[in-house]
BADRENKE-688319 format. One line per 5 residues: number of its first residue (from 1); for each residue x, y, z of N, C-alpha, C. Coordinates in Angstrom, 1 decimal, m for minus. Example, Ala and Ser with C-alpha at 12.3 -4.5 7.8 and 13.67 -1.06 7.14 Angstrom:
<nodes>
1) 13.2,m5.7,7.8,12.3,m4.5,7.8,13.2,m3.3,7.8  12.8,m2.2,7.1,13.7,m1.1,7.1,12.9,0.0,7.9
</nodes>
This chain:
<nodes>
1) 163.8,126.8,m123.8,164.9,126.8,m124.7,166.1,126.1,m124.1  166.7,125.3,m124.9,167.9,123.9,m124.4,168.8,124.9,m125.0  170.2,125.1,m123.9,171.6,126.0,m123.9,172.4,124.9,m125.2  172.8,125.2,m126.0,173.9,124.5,m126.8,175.0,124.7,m125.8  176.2,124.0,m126.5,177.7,123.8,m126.5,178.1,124.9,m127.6
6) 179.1,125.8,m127.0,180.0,126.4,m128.4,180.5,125.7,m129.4  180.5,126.4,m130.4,181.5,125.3,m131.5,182.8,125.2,m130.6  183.3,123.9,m131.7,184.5,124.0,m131.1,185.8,125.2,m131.0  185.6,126.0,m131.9,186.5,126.7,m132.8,187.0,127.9,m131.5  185.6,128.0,m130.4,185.3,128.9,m129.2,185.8,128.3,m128.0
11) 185.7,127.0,m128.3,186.6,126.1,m126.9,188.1,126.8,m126.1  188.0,126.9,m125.0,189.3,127.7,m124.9,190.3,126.6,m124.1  190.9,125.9,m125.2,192.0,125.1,m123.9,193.2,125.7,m123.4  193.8,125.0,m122.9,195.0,125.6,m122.5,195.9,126.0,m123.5  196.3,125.3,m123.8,197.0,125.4,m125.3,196.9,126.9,m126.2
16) 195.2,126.6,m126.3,194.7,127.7,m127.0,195.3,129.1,m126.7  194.6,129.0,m125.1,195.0,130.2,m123.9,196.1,130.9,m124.7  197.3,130.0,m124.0,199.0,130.4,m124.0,198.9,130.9,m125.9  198.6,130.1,m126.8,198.9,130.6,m127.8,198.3,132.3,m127.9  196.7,132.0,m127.7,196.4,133.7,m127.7,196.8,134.3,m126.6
21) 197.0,134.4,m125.0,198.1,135.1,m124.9,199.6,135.9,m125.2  200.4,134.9,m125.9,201.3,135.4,m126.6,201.0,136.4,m127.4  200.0,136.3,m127.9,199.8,137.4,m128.9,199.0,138.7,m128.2  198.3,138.4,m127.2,197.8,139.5,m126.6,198.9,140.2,m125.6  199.1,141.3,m125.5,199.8,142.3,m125.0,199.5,142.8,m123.5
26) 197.9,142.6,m123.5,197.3,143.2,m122.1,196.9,141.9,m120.8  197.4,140.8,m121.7,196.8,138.9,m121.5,198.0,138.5,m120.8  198.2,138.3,m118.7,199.3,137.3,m118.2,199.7,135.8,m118.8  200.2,135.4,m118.4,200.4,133.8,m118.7,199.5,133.3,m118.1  198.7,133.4,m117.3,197.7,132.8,m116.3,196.2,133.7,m117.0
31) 196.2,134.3,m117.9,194.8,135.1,m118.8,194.4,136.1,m118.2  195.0,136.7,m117.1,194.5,137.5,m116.5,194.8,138.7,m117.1  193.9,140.1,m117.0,194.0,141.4,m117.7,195.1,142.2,m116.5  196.2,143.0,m117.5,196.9,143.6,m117.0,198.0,144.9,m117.3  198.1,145.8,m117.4,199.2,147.1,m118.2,200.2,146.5,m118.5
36) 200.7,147.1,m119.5,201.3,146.9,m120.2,202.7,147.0,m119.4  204.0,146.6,m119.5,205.1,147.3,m119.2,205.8,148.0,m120.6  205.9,149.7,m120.7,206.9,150.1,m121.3,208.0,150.5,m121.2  208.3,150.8,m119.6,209.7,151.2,m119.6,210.9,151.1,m120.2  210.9,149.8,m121.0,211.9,149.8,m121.5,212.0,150.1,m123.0
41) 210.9,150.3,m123.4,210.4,150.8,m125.1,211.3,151.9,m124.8  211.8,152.7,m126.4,212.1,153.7,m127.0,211.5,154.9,m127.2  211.4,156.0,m126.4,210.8,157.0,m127.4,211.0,157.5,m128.7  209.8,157.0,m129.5,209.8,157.7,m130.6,208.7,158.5,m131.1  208.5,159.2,m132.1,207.6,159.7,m132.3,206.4,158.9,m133.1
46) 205.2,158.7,m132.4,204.4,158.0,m132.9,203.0,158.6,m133.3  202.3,158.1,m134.5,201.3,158.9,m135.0,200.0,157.6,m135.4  198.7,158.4,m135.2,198.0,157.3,m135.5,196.8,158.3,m136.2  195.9,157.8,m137.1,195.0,158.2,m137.5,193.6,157.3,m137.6  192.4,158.2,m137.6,191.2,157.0,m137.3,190.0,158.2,m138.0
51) 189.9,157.3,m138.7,187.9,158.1,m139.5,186.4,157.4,m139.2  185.9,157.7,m139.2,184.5,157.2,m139.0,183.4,158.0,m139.8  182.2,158.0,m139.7,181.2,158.3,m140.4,179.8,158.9,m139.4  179.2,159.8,m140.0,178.2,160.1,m139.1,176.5,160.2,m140.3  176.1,159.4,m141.0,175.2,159.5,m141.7,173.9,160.0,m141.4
56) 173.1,160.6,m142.0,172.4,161.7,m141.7,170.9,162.1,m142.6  169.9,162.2,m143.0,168.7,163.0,m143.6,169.7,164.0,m144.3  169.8,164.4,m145.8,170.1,165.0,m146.6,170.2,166.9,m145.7  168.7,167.1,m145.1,168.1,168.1,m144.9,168.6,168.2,m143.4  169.1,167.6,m142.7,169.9,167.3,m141.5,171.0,168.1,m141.6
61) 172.0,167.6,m142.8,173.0,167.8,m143.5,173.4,169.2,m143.6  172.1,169.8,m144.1,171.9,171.3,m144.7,171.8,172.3,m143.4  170.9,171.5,m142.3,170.8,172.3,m141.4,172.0,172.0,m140.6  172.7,171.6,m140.2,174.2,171.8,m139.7,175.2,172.3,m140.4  175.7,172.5,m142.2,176.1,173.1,m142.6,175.5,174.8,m142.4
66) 174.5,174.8,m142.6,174.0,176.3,m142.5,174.1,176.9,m141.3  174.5,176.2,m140.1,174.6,176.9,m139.0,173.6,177.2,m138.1  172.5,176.2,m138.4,171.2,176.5,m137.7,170.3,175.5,m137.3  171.2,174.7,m136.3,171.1,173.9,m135.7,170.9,174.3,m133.9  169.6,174.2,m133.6,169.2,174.7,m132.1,170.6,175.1,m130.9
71) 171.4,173.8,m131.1,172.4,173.2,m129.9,173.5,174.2,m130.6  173.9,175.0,m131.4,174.9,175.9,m132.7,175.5,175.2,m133.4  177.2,175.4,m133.2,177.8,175.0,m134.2,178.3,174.0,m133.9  177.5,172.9,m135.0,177.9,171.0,m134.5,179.0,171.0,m134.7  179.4,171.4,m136.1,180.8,170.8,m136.3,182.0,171.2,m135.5
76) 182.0,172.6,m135.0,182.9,173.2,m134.4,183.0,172.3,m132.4  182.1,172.3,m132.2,181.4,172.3,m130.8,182.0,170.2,m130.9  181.9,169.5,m131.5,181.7,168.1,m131.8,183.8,168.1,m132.3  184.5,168.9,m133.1,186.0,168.8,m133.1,186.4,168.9,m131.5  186.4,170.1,m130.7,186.3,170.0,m129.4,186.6,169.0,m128.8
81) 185.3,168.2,m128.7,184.7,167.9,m128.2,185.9,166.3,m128.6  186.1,166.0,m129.8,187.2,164.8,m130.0,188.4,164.8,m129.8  188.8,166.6,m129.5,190.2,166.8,m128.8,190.4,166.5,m127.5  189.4,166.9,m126.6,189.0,166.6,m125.3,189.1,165.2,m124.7  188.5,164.0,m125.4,188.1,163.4,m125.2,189.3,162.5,m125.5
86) 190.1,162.4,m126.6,191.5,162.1,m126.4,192.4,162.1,m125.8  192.6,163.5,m125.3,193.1,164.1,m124.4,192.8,162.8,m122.3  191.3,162.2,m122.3,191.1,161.8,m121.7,190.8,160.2,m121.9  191.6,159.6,m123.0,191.5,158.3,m123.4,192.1,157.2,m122.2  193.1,157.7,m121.2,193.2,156.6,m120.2,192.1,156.5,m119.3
91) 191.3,157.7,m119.0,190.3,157.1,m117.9,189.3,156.8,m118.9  189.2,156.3,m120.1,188.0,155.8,m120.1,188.2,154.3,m120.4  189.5,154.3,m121.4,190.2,152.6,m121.7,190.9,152.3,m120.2  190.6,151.0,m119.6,191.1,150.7,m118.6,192.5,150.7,m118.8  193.2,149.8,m119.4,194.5,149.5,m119.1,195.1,150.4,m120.7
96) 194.7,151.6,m120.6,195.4,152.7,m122.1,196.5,153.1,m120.6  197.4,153.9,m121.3,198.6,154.4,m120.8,198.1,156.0,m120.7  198.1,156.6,m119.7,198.1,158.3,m119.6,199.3,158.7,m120.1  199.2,159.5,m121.2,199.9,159.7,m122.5,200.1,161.8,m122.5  201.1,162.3,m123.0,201.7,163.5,m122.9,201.5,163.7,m124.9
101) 200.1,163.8,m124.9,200.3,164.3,m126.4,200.6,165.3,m127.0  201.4,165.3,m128.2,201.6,166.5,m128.4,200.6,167.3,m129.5  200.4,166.5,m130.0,199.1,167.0,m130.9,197.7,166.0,m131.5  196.4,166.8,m130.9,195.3,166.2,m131.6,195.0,167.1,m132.8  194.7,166.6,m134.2,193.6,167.6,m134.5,192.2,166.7,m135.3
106) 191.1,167.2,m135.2,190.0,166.2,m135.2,189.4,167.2,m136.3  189.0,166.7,m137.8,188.4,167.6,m139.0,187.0,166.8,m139.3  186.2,167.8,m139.7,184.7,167.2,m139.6,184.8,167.5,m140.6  184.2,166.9,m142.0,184.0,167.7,m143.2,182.4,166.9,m143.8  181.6,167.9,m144.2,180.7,167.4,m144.9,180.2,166.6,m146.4
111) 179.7,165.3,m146.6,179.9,164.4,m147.7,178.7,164.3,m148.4  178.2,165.4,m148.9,176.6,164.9,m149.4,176.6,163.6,m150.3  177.1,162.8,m150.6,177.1,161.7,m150.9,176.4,160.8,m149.9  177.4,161.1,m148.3,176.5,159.6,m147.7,175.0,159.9,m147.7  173.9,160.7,m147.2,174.6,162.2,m147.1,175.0,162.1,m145.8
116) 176.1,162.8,m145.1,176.2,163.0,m143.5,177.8,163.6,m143.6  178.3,163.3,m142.4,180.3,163.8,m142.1,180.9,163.1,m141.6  182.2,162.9,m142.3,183.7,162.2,m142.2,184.1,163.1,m141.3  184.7,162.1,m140.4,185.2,162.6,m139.3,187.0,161.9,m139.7  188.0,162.6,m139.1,189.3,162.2,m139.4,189.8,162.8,m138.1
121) 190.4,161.9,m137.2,190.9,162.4,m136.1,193.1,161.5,m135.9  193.3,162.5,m135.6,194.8,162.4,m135.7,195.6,162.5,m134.2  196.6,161.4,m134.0,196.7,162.1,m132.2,198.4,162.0,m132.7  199.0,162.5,m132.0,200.6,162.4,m132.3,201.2,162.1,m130.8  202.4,161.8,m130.7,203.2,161.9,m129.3,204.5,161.3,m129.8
126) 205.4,162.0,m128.8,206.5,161.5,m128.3,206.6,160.8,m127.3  206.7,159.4,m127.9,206.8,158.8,m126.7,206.9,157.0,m126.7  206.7,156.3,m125.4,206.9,154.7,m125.6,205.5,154.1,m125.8  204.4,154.4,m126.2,203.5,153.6,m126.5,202.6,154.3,m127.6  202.2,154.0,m128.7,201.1,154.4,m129.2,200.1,155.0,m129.1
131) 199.5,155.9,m130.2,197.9,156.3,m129.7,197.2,156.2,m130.7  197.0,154.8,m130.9,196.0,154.3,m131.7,194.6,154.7,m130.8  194.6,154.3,m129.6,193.7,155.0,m128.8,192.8,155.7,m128.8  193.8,156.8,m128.6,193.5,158.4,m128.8,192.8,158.5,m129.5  193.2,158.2,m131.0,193.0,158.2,m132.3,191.7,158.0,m132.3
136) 191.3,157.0,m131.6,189.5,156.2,m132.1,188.6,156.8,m131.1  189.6,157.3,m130.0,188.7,157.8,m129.0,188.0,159.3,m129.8  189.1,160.1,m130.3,188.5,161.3,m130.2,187.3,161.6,m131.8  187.9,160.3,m132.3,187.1,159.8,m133.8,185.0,160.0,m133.1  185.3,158.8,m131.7,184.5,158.3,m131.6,183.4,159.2,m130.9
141) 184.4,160.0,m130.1,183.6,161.4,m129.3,182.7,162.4,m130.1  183.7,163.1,m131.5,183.1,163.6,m132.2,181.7,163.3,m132.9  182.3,161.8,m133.6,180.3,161.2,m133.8,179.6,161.4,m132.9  179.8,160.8,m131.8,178.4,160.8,m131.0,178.0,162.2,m130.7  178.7,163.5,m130.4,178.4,164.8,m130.5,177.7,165.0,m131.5
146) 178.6,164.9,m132.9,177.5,165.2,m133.7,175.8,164.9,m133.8  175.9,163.7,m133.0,174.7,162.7,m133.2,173.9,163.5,m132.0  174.5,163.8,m130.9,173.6,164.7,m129.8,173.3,166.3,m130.0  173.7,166.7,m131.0,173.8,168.1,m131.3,172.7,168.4,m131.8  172.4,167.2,m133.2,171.3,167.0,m133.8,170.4,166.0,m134.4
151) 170.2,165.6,m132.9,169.5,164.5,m132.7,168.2,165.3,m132.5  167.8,166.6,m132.4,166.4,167.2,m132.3,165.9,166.9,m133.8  166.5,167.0,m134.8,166.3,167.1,m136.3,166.3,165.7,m136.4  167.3,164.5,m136.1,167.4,163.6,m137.2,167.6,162.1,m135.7  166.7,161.3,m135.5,167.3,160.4,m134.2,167.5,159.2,m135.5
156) 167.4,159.2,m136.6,168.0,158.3,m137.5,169.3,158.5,m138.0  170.0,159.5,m137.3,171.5,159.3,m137.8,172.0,158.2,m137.5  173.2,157.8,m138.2,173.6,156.6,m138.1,175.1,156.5,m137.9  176.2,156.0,m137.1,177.6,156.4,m136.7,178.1,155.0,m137.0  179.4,155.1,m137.7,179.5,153.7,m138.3,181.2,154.1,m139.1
161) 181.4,152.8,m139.7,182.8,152.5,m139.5,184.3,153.1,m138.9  184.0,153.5,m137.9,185.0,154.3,m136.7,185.7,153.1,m137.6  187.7,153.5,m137.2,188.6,152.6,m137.4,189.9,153.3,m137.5  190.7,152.6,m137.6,192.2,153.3,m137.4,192.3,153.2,m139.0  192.9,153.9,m139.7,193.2,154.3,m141.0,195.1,154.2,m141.5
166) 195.4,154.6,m140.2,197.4,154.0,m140.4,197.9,155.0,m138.8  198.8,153.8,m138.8,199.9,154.4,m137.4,201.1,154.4,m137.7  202.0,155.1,m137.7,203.4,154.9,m137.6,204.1,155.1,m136.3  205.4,154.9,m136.2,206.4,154.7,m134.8,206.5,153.7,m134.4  207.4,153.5,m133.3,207.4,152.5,m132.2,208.5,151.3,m132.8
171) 208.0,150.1,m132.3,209.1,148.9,m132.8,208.2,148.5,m134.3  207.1,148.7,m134.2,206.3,147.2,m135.1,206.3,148.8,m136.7  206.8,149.6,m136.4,206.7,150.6,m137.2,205.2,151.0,m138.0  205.5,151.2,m139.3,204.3,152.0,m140.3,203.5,150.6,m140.0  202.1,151.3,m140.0,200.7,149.7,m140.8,199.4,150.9,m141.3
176) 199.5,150.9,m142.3,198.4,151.5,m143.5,196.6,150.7,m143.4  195.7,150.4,m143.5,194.5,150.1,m143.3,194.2,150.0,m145.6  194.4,148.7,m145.8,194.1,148.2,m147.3,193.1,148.6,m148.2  192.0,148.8,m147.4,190.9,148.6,m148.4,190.5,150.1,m148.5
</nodes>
């Protein structure tokens, strides 16, 4: 097998660099990865929100609503489990900020439509950086719990469009999610 050339579009010149640098936040002038400085940001009160999906066997569904699922109570055990996990979003994101939140709360609720559960996880703080983070971290903990809870019943579940849904605070203020 003969290696191609990237398109061009993937070329990274210098030029390129510095322009996406500028825009990247965590990106030196030289491309190297590095924290952020906040010290001089404002505290304010900042909020972020993030949903995702945990799709599922209809009869999956039933047996985690009913309570009688081997591992117990998914949904309860799996909120936890995305308050936790928020809670510990700097050691898992390298350059996240160790953050003084003041509130998670993480709602599971069941959709027999997909059929499976909407997850909606919420992180709040006072403070100089955001927790969009948080937000996706604890989104993202809960799926997978769900998905190990009851993965004896269903290894076809399926976890899927995690995403931030709106943030408010800070300088760049409100940004809502369109579609």
């Amino acid at each position: 097998m003969m290696l191609q050339a990237p398109p061009e579009q993937f070329l990274q010149t210098p030029q390129r660099l510095r322009d996406l640098n500028s825009k990247l936040t965590h990106i030196g002038t030289s491309g190297e990865a590095h924290m952020v400085d906040v010290g001089g940001k404002a505290s304010t009160v900042r909020e972020a929100v993030a949903e995702g999906f945990v799709r599922m066997q209809a009869d999956t569904l039933e047996t985690i609503i009913s309570g009688n699922a081997k591992k117990g109570d998914v949904m309860s055990v799996a909120r936890i489990a995305g308050i936790m996990a928020a809670k510990k979003t700097s050691d898992l994101i390298p350059l996240c900020h160790p953050i003084g939140l003041d509130k998670v709360t993480v709602d599971v609720e069941p959709d027999s439509d997909l059929p499976g559960l909407k997850v909606k996880a919420t992180a709040r703080v006072t403070g100089k950086t955001g927790v969009e983070m948080e937000a996706l971290t604890a989104c993202s903990v809960c799926c997978l719990t769900i998905y190990d809870m009851a993965k004896a019943v269903d290894r076809s579940m399926e976890i899927s469009s995690i995403r931030l849904i709106k943030k408010t605070g800070g300088k760049s203020g409100e940004w809502r999610r369109r579609d």
